[in-house]
ChimeraX commands (.cxc) that place a marker at each C-alpha (Angstrom):
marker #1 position 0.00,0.00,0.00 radius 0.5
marker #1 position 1.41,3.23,-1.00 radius 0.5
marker #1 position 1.25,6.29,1.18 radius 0.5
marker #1 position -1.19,8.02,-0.81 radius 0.5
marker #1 position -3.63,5.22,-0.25 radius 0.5
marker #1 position -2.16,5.13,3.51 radius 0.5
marker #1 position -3.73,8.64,3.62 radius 0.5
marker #1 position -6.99,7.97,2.19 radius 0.5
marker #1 position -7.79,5.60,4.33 radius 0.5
marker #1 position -6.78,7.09,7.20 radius 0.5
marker #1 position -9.19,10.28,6.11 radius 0.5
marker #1 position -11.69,7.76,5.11 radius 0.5
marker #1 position -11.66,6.63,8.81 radius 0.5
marker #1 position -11.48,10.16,10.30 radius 0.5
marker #1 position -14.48,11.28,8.58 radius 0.5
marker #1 position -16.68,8.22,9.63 radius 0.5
marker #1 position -15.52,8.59,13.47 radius 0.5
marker #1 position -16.52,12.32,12.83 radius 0.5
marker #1 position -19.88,10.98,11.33 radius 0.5
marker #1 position -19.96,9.07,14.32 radius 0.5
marker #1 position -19.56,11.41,16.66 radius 0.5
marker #1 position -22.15,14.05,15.23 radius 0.5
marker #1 position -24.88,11.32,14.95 radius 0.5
marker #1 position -24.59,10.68,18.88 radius 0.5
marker #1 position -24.83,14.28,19.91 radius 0.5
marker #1 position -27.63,14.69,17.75 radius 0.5
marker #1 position -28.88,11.67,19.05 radius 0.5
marker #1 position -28.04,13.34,22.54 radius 0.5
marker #1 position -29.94,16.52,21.63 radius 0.5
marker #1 position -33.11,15.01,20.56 radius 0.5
marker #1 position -33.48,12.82,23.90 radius 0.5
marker #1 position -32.74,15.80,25.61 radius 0.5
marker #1 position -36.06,17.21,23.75 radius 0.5
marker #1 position -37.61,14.52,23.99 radius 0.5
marker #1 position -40.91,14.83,26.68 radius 0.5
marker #1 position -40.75,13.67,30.00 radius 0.5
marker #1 position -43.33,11.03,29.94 radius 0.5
marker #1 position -41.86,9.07,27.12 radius 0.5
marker #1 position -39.06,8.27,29.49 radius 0.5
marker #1 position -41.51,7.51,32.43 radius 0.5
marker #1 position -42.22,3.69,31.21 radius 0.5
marker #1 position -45.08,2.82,33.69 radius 0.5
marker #1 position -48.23,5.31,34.50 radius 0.5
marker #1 position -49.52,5.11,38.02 radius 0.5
marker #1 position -53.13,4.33,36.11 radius 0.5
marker #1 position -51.24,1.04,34.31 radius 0.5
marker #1 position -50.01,0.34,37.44 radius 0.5
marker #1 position -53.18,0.62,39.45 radius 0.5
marker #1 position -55.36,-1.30,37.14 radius 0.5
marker #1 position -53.11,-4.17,37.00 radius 0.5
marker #1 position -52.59,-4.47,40.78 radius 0.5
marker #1 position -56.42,-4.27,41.01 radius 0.5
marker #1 position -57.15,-7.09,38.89 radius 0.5
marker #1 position -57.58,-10.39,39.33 radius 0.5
marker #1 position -55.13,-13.20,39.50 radius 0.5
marker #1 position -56.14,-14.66,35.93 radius 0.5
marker #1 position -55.22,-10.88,34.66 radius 0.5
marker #1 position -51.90,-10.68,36.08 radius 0.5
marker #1 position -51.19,-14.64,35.10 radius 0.5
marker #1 position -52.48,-13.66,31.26 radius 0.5
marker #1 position -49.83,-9.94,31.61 radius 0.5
marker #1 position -46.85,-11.81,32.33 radius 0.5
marker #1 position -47.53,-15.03,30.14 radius 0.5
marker #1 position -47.90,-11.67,27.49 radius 0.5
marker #1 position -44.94,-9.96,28.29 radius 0.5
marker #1 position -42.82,-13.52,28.27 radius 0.5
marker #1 position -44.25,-14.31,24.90 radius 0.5
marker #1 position -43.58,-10.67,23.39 radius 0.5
marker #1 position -39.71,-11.04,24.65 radius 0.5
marker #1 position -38.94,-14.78,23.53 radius 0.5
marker #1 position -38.93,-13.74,19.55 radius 0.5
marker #1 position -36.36,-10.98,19.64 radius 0.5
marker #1 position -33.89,-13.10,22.12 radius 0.5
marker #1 position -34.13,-15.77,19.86 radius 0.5
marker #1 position -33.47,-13.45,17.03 radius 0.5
marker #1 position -30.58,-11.89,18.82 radius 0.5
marker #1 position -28.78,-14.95,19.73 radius 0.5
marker #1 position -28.96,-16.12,16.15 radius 0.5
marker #1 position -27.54,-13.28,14.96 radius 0.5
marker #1 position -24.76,-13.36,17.42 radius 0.5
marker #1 position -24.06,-17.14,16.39 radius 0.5
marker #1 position -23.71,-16.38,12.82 radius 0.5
marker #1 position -21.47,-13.55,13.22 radius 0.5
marker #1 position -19.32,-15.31,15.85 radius 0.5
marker #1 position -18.78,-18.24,13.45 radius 0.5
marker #1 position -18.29,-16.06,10.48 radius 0.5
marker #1 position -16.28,-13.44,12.26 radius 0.5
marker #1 position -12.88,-14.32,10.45 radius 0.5
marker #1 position -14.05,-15.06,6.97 radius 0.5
marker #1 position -12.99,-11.85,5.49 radius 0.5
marker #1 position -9.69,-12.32,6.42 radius 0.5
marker #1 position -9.29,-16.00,5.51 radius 0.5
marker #1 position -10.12,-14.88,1.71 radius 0.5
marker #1 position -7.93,-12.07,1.79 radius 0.5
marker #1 position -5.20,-13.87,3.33 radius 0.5
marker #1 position -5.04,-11.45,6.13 radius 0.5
marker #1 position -5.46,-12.52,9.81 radius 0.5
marker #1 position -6.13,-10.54,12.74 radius 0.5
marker #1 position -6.36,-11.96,16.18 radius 0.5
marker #1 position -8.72,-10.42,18.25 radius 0.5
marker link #1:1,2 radius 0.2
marker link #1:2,3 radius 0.2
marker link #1:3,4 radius 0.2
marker link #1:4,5 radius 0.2
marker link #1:5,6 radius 0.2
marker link #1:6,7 radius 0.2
marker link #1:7,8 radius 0.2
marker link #1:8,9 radius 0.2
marker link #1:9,10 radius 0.2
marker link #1:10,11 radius 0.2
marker link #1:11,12 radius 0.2
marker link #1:12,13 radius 0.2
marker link #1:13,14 radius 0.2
marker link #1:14,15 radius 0.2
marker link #1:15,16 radius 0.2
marker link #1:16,17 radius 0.2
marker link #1:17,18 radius 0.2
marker link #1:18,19 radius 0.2
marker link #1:19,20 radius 0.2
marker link #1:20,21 radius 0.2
marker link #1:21,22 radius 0.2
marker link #1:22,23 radius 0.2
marker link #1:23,24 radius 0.2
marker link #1:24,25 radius 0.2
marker link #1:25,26 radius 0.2
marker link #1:26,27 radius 0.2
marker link #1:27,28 radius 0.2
marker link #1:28,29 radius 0.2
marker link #1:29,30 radius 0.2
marker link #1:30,31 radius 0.2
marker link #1:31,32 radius 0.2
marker link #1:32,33 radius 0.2
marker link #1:33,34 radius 0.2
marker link #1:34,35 radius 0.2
marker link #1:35,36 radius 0.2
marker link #1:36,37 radius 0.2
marker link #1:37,38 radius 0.2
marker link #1:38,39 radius 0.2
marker link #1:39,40 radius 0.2
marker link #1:40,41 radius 0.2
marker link #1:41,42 radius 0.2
marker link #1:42,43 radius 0.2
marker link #1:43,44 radius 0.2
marker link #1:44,45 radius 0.2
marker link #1:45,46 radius 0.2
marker link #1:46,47 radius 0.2
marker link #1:47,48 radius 0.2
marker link #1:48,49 radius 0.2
marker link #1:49,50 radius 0.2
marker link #1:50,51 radius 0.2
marker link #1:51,52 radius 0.2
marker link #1:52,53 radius 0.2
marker link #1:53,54 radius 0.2
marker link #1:54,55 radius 0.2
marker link #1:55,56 radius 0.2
marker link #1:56,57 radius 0.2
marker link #1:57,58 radius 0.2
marker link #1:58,59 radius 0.2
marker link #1:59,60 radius 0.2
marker link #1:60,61 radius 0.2
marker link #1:61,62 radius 0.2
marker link #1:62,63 radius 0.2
marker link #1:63,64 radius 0.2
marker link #1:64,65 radius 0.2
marker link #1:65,66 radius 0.2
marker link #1:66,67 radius 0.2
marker link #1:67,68 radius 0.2
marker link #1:68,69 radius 0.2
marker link #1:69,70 radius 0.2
marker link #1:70,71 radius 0.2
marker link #1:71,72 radius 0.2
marker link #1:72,73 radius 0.2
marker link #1:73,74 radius 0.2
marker link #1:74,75 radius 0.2
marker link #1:75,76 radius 0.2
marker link #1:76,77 radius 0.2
marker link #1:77,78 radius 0.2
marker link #1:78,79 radius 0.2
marker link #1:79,80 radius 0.2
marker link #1:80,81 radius 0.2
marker link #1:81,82 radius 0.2
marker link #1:82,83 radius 0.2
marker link #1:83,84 radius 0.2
marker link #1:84,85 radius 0.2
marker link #1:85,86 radius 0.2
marker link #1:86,87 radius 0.2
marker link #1:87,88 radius 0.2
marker link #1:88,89 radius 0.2
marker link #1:89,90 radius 0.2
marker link #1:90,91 radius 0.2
marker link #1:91,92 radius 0.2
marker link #1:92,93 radius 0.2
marker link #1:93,94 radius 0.2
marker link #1:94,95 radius 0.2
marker link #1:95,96 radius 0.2
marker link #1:96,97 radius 0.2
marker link #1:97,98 radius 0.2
marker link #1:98,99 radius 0.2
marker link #1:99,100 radius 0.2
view
């Protein structure tokens, strides 16, 4: 690799870390804006009407909120499995190797 290549990557890199870090203070900014009770995750109403009903209810909320959560940490793990077992096959082809 010659050094004019040497530089354009390096300013390749520079300007996606500088992407980088404008997209998180932007990102920063609008959570900043963002209202109060988006943040607030539970009303006192939800609350109240699911501590006032009966035992069937609460059995039927948390059979819910286990079913909702299974599909996306099956996903998740799936996706972690392929990459971990695919993590060095750019480099094999390539011929380069990079330990991690």
């Amino acid at each position: 690799m010659t050094r004019s290549e040497g530089d354009q990557v390096n300013g390749a890199k520079q300007k996606s870390v500088r992407y980088l870090k404008l997209g998180l203070v932007v990102l920063a900014f609008l959570l900043l804006l963002s209202p109060r009770d988006l943040h607030a995750q539970g009303c006192a109403m939800c609350y109240q009407s699911a501590a006032a009903s009966g035992a069937r209810f609460i059995h039927a909320l948390k059979s819910g909120i286990v079913v909702i959560i299974i599909p996306p940490l099956l996903m998740t793990g799936a996706f972690a499995r392929f990459v971990y077992r695919r993590r060095n096959l750019f480099h094999e082809e390539t011929g380069e190797h990079h330990e991690v």
